[in-house]
OpenMM code with the backbone's topology and positions (N, CA, C; nanometers):
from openmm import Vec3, app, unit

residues = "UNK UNK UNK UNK UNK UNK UNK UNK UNK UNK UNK UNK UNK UNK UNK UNK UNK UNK UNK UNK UNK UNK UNK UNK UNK UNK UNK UNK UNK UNK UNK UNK UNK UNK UNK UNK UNK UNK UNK UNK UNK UNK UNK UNK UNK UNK UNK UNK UNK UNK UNK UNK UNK UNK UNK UNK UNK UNK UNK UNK UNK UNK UNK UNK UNK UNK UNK UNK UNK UNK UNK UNK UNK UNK UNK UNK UNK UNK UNK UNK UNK UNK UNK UNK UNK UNK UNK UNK UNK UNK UNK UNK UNK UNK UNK UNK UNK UNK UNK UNK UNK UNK UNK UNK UNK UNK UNK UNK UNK UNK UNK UNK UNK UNK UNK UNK UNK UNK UNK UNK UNK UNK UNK UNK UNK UNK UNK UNK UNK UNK UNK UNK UNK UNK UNK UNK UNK UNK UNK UNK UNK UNK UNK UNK UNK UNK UNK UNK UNK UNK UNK UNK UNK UNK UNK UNK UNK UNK UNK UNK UNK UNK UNK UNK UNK UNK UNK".split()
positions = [
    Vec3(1.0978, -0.1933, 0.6344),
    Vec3(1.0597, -0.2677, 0.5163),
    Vec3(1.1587, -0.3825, 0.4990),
    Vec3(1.0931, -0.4849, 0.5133),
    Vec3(1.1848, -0.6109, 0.4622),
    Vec3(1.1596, -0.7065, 0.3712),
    Vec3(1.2692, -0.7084, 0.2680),
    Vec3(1.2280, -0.7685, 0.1678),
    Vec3(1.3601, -0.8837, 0.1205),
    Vec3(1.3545, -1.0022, 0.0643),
    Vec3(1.4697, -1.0692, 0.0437),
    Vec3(1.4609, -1.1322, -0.0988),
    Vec3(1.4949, -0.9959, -0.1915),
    Vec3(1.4560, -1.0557, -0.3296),
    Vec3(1.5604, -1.0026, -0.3995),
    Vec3(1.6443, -1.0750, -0.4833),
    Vec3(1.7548, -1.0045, -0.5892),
    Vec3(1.6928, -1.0011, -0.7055),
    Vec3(1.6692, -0.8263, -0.7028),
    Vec3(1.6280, -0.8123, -0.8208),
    Vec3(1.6647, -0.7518, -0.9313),
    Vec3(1.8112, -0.8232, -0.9562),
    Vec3(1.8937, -0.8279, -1.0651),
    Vec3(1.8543, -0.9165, -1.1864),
    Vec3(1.7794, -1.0694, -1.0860),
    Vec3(1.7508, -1.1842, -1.1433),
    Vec3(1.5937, -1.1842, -1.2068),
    Vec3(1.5519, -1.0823, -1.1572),
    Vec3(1.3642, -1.0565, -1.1562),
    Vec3(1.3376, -1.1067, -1.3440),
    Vec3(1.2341, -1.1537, -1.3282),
    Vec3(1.1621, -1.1862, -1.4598),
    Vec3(1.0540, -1.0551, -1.4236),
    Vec3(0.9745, -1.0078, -1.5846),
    Vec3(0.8770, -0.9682, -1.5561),
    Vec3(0.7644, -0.9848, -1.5069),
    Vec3(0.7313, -1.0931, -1.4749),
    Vec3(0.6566, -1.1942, -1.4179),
    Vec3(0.6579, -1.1709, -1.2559),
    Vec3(0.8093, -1.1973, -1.2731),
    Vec3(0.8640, -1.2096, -1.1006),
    Vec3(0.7817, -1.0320, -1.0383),
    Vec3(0.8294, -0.9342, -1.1437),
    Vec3(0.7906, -0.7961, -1.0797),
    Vec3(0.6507, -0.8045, -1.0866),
    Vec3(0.5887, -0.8526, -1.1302),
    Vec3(0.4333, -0.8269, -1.1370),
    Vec3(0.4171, -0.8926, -1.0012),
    Vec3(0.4466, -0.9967, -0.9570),
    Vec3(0.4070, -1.1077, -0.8794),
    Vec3(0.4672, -0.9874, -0.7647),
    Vec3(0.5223, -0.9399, -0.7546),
    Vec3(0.5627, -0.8599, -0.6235),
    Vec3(0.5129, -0.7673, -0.5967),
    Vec3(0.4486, -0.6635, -0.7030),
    Vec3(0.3710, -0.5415, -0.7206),
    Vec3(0.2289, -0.6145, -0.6565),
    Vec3(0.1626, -0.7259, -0.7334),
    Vec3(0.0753, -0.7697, -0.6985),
    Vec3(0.0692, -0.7956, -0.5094),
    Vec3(0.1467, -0.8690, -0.4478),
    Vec3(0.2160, -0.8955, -0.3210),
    Vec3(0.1973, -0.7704, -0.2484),
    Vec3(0.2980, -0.6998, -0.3049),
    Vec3(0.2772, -0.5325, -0.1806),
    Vec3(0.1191, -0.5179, -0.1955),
    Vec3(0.0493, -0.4925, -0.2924),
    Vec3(-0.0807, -0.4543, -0.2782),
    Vec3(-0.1784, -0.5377, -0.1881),
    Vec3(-0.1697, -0.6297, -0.1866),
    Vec3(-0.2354, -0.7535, -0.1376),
    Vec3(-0.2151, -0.7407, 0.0052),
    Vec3(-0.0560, -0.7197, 0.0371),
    Vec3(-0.0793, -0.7121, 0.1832),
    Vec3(-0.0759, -0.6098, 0.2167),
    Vec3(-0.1041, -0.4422, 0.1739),
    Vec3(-0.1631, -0.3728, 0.2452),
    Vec3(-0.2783, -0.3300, 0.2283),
    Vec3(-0.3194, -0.4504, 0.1554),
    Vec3(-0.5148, -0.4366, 0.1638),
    Vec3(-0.5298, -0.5309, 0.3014),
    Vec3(-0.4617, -0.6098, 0.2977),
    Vec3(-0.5067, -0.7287, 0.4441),
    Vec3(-0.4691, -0.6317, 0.5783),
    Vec3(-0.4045, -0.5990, 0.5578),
    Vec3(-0.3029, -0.4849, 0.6840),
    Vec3(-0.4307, -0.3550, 0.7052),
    Vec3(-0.4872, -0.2832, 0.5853),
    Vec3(-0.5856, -0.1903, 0.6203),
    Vec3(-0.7492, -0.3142, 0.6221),
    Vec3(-0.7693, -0.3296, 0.5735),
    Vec3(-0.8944, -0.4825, 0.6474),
    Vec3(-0.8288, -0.4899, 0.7982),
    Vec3(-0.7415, -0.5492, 0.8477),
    Vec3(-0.6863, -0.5762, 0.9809),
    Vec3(-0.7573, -0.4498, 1.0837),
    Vec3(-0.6857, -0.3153, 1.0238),
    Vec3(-0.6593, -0.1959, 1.0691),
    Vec3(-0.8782, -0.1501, 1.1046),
    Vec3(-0.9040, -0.1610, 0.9965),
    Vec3(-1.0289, -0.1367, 1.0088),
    Vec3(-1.0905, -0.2208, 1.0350),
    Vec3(-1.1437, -0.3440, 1.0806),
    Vec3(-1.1718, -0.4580, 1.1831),
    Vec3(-1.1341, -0.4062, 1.3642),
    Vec3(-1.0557, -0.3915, 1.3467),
    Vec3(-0.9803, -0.3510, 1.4792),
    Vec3(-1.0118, -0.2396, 1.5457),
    Vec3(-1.0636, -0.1499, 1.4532),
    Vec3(-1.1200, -0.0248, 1.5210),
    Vec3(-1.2695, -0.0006, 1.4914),
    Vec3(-1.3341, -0.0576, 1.4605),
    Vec3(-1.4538, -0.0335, 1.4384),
    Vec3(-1.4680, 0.0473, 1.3715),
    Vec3(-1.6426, 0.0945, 1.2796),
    Vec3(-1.6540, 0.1961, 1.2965),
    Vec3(-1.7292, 0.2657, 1.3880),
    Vec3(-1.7085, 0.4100, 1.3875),
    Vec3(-1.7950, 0.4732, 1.5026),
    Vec3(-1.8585, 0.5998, 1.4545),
    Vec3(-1.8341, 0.6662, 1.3185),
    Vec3(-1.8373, 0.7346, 1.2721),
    Vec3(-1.8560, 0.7803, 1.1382),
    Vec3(-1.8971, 0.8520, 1.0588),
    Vec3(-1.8885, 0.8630, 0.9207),
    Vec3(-1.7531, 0.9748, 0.9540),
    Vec3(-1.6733, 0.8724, 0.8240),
    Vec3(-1.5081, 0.9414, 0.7672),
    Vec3(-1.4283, 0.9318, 0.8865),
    Vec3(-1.4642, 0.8149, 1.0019),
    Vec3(-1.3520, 0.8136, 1.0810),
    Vec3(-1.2282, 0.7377, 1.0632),
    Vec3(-1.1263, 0.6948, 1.1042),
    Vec3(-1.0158, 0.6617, 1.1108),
    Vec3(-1.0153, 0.4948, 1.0167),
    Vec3(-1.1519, 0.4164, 1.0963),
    Vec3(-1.1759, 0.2491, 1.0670),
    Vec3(-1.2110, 0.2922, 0.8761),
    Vec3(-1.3065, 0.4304, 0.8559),
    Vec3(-1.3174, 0.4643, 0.6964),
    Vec3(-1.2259, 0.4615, 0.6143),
    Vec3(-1.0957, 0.5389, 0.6666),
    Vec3(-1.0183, 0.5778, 0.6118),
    Vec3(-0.9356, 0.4427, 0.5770),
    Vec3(-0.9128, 0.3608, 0.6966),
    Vec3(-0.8386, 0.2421, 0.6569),
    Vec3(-0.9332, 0.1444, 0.5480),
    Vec3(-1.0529, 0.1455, 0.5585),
    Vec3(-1.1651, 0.0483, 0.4947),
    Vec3(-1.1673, 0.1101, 0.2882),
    Vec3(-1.1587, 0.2515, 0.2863),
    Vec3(-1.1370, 0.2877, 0.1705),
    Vec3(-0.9577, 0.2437, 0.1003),
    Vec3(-0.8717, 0.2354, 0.1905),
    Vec3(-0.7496, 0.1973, 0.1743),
    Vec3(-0.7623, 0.0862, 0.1036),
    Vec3(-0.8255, -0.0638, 0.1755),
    Vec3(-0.8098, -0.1508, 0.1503),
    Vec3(-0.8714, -0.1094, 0.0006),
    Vec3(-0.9969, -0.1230, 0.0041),
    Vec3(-1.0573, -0.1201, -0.1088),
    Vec3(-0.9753, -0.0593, -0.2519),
    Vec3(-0.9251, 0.0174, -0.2177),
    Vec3(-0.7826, 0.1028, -0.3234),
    Vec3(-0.6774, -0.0332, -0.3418),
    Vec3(-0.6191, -0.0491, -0.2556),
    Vec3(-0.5341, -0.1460, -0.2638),
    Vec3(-0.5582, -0.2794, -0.3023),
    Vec3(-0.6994, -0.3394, -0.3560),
    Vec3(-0.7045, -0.4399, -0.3609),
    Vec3(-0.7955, -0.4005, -0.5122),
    Vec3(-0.8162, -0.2861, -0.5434),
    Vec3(-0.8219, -0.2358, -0.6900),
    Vec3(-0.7277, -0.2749, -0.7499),
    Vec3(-0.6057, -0.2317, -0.6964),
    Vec3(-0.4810, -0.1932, -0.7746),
    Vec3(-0.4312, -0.3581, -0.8112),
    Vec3(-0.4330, -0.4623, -0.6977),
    Vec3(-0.3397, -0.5508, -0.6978),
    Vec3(-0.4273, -0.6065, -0.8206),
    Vec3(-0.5784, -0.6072, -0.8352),
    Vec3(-0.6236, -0.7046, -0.9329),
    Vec3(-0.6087, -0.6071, -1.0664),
    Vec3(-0.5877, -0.4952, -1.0673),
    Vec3(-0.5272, -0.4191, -1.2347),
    Vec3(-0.4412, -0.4857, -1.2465),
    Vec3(-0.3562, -0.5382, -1.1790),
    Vec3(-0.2520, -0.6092, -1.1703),
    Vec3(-0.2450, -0.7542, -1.1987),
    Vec3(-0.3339, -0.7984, -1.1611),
    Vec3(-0.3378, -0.9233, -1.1422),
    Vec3(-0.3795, -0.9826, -1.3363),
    Vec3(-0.5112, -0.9004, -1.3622),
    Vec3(-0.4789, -0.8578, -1.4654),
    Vec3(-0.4403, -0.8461, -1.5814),
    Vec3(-0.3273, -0.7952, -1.5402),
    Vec3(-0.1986, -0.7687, -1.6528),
    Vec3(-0.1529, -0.8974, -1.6709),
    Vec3(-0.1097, -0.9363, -1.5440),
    Vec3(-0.0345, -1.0337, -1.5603),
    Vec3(-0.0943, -1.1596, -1.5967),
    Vec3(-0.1928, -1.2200, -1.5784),
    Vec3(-0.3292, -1.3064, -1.6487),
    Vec3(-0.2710, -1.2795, -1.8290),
    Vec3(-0.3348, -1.1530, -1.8507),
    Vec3(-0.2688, -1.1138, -2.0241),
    Vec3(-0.1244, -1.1894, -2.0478),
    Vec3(-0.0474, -1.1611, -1.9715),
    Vec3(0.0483, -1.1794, -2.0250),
    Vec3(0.0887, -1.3046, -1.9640),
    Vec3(0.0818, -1.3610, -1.8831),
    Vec3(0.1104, -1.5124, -1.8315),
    Vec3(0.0396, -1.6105, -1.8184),
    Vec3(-0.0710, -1.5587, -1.8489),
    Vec3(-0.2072, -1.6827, -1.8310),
    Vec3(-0.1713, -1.7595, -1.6826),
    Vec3(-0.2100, -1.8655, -1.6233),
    Vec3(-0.1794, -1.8595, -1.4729),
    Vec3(-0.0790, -1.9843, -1.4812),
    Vec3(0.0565, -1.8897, -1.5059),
    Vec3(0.1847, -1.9560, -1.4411),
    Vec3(0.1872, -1.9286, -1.3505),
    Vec3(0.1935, -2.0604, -1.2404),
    Vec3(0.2238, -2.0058, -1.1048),
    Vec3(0.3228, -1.9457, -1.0808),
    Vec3(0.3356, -1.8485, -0.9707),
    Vec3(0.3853, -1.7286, -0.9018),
    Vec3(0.5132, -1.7873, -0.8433),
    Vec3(0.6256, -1.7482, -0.8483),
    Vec3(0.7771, -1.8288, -0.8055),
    Vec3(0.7755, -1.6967, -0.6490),
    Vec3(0.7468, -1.5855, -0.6942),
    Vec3(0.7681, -1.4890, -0.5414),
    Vec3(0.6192, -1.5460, -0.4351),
    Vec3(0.6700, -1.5056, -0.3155),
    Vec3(0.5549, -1.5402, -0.2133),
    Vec3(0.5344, -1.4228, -0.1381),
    Vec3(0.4473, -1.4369, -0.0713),
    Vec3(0.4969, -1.3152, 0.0514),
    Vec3(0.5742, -1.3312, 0.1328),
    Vec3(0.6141, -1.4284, 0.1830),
    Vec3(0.7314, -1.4875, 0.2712),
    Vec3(0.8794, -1.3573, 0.1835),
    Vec3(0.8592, -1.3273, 0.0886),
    Vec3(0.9960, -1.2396, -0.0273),
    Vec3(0.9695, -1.1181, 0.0603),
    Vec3(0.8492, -1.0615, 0.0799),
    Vec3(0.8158, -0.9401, 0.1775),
    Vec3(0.7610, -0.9085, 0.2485),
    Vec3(0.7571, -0.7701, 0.3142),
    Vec3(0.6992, -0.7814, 0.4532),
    Vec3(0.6713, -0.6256, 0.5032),
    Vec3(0.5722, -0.5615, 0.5353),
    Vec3(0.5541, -0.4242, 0.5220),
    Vec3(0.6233, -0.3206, 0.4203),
    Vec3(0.6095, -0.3623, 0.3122),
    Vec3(0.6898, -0.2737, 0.2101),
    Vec3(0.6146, -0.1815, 0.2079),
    Vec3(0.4345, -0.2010, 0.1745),
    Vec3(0.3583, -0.0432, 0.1634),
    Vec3(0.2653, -0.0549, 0.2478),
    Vec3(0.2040, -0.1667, 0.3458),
    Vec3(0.1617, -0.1962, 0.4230),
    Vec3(0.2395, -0.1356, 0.5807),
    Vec3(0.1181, -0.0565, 0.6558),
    Vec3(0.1923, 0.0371, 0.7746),
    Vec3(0.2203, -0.0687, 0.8482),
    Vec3(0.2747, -0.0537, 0.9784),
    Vec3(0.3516, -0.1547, 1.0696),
    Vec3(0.2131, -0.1947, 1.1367),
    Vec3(0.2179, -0.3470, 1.1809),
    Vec3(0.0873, -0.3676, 1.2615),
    Vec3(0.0280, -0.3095, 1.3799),
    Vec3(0.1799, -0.2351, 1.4473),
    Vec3(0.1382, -0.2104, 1.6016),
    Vec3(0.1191, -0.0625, 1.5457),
    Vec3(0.0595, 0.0318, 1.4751),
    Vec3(0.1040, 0.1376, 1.4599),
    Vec3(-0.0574, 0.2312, 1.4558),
    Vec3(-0.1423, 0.1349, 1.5334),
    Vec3(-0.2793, 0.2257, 1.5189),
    Vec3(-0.3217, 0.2241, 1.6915),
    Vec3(-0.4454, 0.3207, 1.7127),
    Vec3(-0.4672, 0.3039, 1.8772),
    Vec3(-0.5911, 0.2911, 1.8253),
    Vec3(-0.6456, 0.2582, 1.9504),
    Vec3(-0.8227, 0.2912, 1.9555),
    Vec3(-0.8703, 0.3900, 1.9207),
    Vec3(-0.7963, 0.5205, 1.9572),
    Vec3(-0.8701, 0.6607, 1.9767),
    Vec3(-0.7936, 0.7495, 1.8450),
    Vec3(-0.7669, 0.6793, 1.7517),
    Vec3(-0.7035, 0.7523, 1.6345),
    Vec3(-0.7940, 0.8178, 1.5563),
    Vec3(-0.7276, 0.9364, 1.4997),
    Vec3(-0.8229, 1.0531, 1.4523),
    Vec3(-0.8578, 1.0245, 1.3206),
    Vec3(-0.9053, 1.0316, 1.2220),
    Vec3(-0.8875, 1.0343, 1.1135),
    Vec3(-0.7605, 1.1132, 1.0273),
    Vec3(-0.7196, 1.2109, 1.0871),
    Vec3(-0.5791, 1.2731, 1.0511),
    Vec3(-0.4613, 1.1865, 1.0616),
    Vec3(-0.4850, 1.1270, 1.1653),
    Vec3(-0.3651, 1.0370, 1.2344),
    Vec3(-0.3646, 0.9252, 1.1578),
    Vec3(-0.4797, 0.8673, 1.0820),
    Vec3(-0.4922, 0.7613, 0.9920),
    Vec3(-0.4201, 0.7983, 0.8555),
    Vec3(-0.4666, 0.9242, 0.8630),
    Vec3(-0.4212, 0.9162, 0.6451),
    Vec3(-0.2704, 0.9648, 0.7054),
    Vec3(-0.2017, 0.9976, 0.8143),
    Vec3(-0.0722, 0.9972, 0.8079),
    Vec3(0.0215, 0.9180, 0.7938),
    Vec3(-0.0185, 0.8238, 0.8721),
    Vec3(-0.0279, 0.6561, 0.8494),
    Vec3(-0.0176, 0.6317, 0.6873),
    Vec3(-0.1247, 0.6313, 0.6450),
    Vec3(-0.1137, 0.6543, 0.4834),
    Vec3(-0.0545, 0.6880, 0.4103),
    Vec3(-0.0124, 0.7937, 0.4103),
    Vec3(0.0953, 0.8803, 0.3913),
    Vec3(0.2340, 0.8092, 0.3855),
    Vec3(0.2462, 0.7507, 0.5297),
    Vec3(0.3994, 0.7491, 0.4943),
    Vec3(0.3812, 0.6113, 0.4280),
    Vec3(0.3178, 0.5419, 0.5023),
    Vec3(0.2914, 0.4251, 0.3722),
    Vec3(0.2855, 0.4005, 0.2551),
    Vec3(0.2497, 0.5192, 0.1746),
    Vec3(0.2744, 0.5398, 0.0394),
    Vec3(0.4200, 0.5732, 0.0167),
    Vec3(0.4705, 0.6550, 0.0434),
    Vec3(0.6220, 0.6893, 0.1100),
    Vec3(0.6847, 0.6076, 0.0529),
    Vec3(0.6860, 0.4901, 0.1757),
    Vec3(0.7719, 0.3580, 0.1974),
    Vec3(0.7371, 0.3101, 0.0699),
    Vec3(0.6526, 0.2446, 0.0110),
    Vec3(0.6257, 0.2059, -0.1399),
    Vec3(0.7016, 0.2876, -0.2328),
    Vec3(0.6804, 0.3886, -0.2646),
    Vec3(0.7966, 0.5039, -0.3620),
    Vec3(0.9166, 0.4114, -0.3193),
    Vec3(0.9911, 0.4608, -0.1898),
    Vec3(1.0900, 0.4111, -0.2166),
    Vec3(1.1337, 0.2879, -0.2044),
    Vec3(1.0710, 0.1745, -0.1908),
    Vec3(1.0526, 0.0716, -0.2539),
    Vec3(1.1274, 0.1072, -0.4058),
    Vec3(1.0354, 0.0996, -0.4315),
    Vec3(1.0100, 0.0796, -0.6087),
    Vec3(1.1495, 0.1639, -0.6239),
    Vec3(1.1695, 0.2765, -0.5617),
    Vec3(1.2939, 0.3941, -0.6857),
    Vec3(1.4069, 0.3083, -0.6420),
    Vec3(1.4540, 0.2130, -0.5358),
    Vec3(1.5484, 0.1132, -0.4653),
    Vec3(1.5381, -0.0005, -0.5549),
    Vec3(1.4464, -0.0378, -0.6124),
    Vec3(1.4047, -0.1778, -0.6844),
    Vec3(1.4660, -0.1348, -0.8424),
    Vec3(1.4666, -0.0077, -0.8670),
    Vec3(1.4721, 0.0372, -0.9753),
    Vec3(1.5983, 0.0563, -1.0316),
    Vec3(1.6690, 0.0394, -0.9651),
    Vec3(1.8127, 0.0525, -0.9567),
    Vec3(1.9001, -0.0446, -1.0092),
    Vec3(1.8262, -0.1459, -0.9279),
    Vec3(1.8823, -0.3042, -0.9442),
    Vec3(1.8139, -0.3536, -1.0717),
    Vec3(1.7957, -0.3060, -1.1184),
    Vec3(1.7169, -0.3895, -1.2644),
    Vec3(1.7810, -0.3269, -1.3902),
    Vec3(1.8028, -0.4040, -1.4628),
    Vec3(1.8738, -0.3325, -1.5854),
    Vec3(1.7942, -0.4025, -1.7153),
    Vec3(1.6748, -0.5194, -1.6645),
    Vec3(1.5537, -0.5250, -1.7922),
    Vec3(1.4722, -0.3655, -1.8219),
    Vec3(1.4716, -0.3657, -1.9358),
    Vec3(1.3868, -0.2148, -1.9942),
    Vec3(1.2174, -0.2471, -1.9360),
    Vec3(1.1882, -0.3610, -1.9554),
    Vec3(1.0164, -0.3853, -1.9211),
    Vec3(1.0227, -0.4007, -1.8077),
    Vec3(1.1341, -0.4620, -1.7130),
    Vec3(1.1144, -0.3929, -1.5402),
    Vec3(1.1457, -0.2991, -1.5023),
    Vec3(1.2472, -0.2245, -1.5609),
    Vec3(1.2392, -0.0743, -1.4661),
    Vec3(1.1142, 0.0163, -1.5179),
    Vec3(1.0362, -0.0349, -1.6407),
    Vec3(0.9540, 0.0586, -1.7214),
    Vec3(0.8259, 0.0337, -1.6241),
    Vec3(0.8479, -0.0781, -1.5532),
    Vec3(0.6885, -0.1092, -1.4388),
    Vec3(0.7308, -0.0598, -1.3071),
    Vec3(0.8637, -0.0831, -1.2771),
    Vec3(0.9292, 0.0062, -1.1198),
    Vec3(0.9118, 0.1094, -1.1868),
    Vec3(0.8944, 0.2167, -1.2312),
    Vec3(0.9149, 0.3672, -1.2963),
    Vec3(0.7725, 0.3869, -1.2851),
    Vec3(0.6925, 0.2699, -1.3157),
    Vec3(0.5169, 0.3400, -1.3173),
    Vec3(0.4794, 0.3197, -1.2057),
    Vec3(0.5104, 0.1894, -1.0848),
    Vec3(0.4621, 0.1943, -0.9949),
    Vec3(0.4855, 0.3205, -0.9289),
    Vec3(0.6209, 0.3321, -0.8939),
    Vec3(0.7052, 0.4370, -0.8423),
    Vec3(0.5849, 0.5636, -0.8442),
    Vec3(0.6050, 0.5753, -0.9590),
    Vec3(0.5413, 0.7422, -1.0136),
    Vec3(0.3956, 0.7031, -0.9266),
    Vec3(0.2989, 0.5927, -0.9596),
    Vec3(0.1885, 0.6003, -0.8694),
    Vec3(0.1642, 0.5779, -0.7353),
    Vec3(0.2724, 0.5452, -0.6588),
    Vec3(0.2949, 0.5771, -0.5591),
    Vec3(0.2777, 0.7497, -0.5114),
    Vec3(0.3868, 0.8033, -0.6129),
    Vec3(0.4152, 0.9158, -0.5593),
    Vec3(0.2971, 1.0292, -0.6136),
    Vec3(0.2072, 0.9501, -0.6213),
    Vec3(0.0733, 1.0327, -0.7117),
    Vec3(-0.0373, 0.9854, -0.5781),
    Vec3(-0.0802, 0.9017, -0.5323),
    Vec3(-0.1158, 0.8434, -0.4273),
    Vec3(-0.1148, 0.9641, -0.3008),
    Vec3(0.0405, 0.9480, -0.3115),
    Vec3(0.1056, 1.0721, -0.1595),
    Vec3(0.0158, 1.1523, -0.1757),
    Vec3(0.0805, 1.2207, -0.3290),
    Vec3(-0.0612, 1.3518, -0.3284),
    Vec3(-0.1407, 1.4069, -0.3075),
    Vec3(-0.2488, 1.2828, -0.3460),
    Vec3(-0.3340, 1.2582, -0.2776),
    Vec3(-0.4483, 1.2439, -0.1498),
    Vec3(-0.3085, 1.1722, -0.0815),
    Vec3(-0.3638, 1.2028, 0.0513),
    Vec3(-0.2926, 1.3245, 0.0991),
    Vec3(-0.2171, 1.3776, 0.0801),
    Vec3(-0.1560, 1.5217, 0.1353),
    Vec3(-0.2766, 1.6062, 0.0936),
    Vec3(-0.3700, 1.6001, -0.0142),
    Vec3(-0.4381, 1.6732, -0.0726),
    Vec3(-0.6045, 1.6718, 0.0489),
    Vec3(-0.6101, 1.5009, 0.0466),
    Vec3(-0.7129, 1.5054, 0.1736),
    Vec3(-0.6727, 1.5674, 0.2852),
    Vec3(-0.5763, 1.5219, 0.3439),
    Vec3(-0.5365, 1.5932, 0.4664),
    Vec3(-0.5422, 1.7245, 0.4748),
    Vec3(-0.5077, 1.8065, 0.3758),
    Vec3(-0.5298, 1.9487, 0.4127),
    Vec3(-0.6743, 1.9893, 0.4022),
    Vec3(-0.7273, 1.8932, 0.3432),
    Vec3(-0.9249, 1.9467, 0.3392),
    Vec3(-1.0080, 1.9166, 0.4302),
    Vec3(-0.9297, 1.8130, 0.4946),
    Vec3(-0.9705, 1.7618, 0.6664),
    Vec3(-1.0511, 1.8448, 0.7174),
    Vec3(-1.1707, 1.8490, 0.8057),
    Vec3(-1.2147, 1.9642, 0.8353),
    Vec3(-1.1114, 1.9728, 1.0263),
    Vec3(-1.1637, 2.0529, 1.0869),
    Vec3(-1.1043, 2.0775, 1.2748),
    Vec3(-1.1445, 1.9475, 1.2907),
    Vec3(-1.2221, 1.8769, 1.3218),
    Vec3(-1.2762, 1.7858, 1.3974),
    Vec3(-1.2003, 1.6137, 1.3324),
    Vec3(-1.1768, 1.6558, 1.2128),
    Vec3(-1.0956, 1.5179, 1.1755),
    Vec3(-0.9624, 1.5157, 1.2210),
    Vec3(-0.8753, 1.5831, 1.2748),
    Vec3(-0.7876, 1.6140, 1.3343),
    Vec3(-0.7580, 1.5607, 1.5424),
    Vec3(-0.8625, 1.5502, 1.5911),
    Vec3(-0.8975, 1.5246, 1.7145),
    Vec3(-0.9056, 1.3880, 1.7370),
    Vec3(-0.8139, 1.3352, 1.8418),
    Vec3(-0.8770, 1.1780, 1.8875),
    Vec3(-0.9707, 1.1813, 1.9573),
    Vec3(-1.0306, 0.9941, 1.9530),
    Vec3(-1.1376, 1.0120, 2.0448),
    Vec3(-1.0842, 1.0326, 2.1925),
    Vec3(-1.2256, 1.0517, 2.2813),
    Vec3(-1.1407, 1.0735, 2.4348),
    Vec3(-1.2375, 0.9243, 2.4722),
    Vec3(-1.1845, 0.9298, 2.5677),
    Vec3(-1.2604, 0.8050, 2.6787),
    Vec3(-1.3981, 0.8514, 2.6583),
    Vec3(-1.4626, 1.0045, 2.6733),
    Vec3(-1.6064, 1.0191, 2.7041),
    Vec3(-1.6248, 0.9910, 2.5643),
    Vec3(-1.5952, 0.9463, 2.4480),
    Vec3(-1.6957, 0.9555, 2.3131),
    Vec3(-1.7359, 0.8011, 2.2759),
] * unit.nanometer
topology = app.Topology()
chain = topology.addChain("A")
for resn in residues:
    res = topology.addResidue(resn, chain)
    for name in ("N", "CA", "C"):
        topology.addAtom(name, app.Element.getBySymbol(name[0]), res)
């Protein structure tokens, strides 16, 4: 995860604009992910990334949002150039023949990396209305995990299996 933002200096603004950011690019990152693999299947791997995006690009416009309410459209001082796979998985990190298990693990830690994001971000802030939005992201992050820990174990045998060359 790389990120180059002091966020000692953060406006609330600035944190929205970054919350917004992580979401954004790991909706483009799961779009990427599911483009790339097709689908081939109902609930396969390209699903799992294709429902991702769609989650993630929920979230960034709750977000987006908020911050509309409360800023009307001051432009954005953070870019994405500030970050760079914070909750978004690494690009090289999918195959052709990935299972659907192997996807929401992916997921998984991706949510992960976001938590600790945010509980690292949370630290450095000593505004009450930014750690009070690092504290909620945080927590929905770590509600997210759940989540998919919760799919994963309902997985049936067969979501568990890559494809082979013969499928």
């Amino acid at each position: 995860m790389y990120h180059k933002i002091d966020f000692s200096t953060l406006s609330l603004m600035d944190a929205l604009d970054i919350a917004i950011l992580v979401e954004v690019e790991a909706c483009e990152r799961y779009e990427l992910f599911n483009s790339q693999l097709g689908h081939r299947y109902p609930d396969d791997a390209a699903d799992v990334f294709r429902r991702m995006a769609e989650s993630e690009q929920k979230h960034a416009d709750e977000l987006s949002h908020r911050r509309q309410a409360l800023f009307g459209d001051t432009p954005m001082v953070v870019n994405k150039d500030n970050l760079f796979d914070v909750e978004a998985p690494e690009v090289g990190s999918i195959t052709w023949n990935m299972s659907p298990f192997k996807a929401l693990q992916l997921v998984l830690s991706s949510e992960e990396k976001s938590y600790a994001f945010y509980d690292e971000a949370f630290s450095y802030v000593d505004n009450a209305e930014i750690q009070a939005l690092f504290a909620e992201l945080r927590d929905e992050e770590a509600e997210h995990a759940r989540m998919i820990k919760d799919i994963i174990k309902s997985l049936p045998p067969e979501g568990h299996m890559d494809l082979s060359d013969e499928d």
